[in-house]
N, C-alpha and C positions, 0 to 999 in steps of 0.2 A: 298617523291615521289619515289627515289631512293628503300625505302625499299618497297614498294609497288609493284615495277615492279619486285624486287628478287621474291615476293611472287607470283605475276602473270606468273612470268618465272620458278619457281620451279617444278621440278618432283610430287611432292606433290599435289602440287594446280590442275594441270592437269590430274592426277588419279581423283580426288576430282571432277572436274567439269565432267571425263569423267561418270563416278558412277552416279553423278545426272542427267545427260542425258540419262544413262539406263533404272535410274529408273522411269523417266518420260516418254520413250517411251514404256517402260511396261507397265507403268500406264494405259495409252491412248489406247495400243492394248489391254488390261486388259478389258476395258471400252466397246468397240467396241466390240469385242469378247460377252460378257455379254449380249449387245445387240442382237446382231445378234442371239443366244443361245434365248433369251426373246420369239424376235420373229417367229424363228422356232417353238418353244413351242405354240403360238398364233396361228400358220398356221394352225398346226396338230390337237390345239383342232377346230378351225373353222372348220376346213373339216371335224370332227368326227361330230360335233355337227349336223351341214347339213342333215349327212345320217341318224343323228337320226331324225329327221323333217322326213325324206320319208321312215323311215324302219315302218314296220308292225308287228304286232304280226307271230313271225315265230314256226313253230309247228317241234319239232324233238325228237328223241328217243334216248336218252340218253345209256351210256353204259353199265346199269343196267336194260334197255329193258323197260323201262318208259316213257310215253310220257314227255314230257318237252317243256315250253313256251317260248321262247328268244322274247326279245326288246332290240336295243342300249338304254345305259341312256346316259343325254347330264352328262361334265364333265368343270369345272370350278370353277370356285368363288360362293359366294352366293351371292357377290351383282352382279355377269351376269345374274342371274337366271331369272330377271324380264325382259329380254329382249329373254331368253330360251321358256322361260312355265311359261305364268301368274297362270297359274291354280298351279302350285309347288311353286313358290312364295308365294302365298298367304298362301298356306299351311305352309310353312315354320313360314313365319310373323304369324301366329298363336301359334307357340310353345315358348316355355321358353328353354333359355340353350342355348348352339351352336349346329346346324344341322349338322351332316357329309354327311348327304343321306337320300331322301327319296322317296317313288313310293308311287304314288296313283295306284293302281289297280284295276280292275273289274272283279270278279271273280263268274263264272257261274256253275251251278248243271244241267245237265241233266239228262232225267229220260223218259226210255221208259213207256209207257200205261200198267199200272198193273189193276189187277182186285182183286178187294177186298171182304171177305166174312160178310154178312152181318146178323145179327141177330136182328130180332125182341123183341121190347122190348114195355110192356106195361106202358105207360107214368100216367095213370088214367084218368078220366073224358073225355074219349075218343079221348085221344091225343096215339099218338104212335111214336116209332122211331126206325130206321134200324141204330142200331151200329153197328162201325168197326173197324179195328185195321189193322196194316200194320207196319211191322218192316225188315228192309234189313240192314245188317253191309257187307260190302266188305274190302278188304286190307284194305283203308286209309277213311271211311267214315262210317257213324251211322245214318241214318234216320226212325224216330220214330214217327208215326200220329195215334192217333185216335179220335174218336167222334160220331158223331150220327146226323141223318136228321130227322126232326120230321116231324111228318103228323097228323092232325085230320081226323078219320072216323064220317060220319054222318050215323049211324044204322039205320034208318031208310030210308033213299032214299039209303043209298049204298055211298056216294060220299066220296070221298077223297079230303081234302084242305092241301097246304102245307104250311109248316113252314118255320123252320130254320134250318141249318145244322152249329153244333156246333161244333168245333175242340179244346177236353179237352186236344189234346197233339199235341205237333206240332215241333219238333226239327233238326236240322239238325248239325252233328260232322263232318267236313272235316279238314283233316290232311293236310299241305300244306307247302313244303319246298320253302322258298325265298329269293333269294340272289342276288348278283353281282359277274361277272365273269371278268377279265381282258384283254384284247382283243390286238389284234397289237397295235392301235389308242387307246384304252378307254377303259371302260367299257361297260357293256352289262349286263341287269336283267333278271333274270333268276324265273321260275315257276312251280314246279311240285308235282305230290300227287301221291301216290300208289292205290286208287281210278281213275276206270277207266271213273267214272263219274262228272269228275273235267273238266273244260272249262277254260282257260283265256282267257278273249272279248278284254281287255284292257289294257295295262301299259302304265305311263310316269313316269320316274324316272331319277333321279338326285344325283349324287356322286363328292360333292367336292376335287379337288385335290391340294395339295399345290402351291403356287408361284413358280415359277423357281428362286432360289436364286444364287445370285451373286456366280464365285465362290472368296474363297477366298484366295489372292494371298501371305497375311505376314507373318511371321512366326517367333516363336521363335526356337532357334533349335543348334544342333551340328553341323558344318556345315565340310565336310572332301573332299579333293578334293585338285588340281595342282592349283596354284594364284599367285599372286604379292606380294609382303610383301616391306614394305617401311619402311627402317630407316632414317631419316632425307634425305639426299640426295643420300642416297644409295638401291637402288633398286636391289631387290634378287625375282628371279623368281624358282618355285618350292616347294612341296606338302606340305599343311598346315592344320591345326587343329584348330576352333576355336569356339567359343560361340556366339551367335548374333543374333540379326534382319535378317530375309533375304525373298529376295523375289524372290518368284517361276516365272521362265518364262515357266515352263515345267512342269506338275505333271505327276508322273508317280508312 
C-alpha cells in the first residue's frame, strides 16, 4: 500500500496522468471540431442544392464572345441523389461502374425559313417529283437534307394527286462544348457551341463531391521543441529532440 501511494505521489505518475488528460481532451475537442466542420459542409451543400431547385437555364456570353448555357448542378453523394433528381437517380441506377457526374440535357437546333430550289423529275408512269437539296455548315454545325415530293399528273383531265415527300438525307453535326465549372458554393454546368444556331432548353446535373473527412490528429514524427524530461524523480525542464507518437492540437 505504502509503495503504491510513492507511485500515486511521484513526479512521474503526475506528468503521466497530466498527458492522459491532454490527450483526452484533445480527443474530445478533436471530435467536436470534426463535427461541427461535417455539418457546416451539410449547410453549404443544402443551401447550394436549394438554388439549384429554382435556378433556370441562364444565357451568357462567354469571354470568347460565344453564347454559353449556365444551370447550378446539385452536389453530394450519390446515395442523396434520390431525394435531389429522381430523374438523375434513375439515370445513374442505369450505368455500370461508379458515376462521378452526370446531366441529362435538352438540347435544341434552330433554324430560320429557308427556301429551297426545286427540280423536277420525271418518276414514269406518270408519277413525278420536285427534288431538293439544302446544305448550310456555320462555325460549329453541318446540316444536310434532301429528297423529293412526289405527285401524280392525270393527262388527261389535267389534275394533280399527291404523294409522298421522301427525305433520302437528313443529318444534322453540332459541335457542343460541356462541362462543369466550380463556383463559391458548388458547381454549376456549363453549355456552348460555335454554332449560332445551338439552344439549350434544359439541364439537370449532378457532380459528386467527396465526404468531409475527419482531420487527422496522430502522428509519427521528429518532434523539436522546449519540454519536461523526467529522470526518475528528477525533473529538467528545457529544449529537447525526440522520435514519437504525437498528437496535433494545432496544424499549421
Amino acid at each position: 500500500m505504502e509503495k503504491l501511494k510513492n507511485i500515486i505521489v511521484s513526479p512521474l505518475f503526475r506528468w503521466i496522468v497530466i498527458i492522459v488528460l491532454l490527450i483526452f481532451i484533445g480527443l474530445s475537442m478533436n471530435r467536436c471540431r470534426n463535427s461541427v466542420d461535417r455539418l457546416k459542409v451539410m449547410d453549404k451543400q443544402t443551401e447550394h442544392n436549394i438554388r439549384v431547385g429554382k435556378d433556370t437555364v441562364r444565357i451568357t456570353v462567354n469571354k470568347a464572345g460565344f453564347t454559353e448555357y449556365d444551370k447550378l448542378a446539385y452536389i453530394g453523394q450519390i446515395k442523396d441523389l434520390q431525394l435531389l433528381n429522381d430523374s438523375l437517380y434513375k439515370s445513374v441506377s442505369e450505368q455500370e461502374g461508379k458515376v462521378a457526374n452526370l446531366t441529362n440535357a435538352v438540347i435544341g437546333y434552330r433554324n430560320d425559313s429557308i427556301k429551297l430550289a426545286n427540280t423536277i423529275e420525271d418518276l414514269g408512269s406518270g408519277h413525278y417529283g420536285l427534288s431538293f437539296k439544302y446544305a448550310k455548315r456555320d462555325s460549329g454545325s453541318f446540316q444536310n437534307i434532301e429528297g423529293v415530293s412526289k405527285f401524280k399528273l392525270d393527262r388527261n383531265t389535267g389534275t394533280l394527286y399527291p404523294d409522298t415527300t421522301v427525305l433520302t438525307k437528313n443529318s444534322l453535326e453540332l459541335s457542343v462544348t460541356l462541362g462543369h465549372r466550380k463556383t463559391d458554393t458548388g458547381y454549376e454546368f456549363f453549355a456552348l457551341s460555335k454554332s449560332p444556331n445551338f439552344v439549350l432548353k434544359d439541364a439537370n446535373s449532378f457532380v459528386e463531391i467527396p465526404k468531409p473527412e475527419p482531420q487527422k490528429r496522430f502522428g509519427l514524427g521528429v518532434q523539436v521543441g522546449y519540454g519536461v524530461s523526467v529522470y526518475g524523480n528528477d525533473v529538467k525542464v528545457g529544449p529537447n529532440v525526440s522520435v514519437g507518437l504525437n498528437y496535433n492540437l494545432v496544424k499549421f
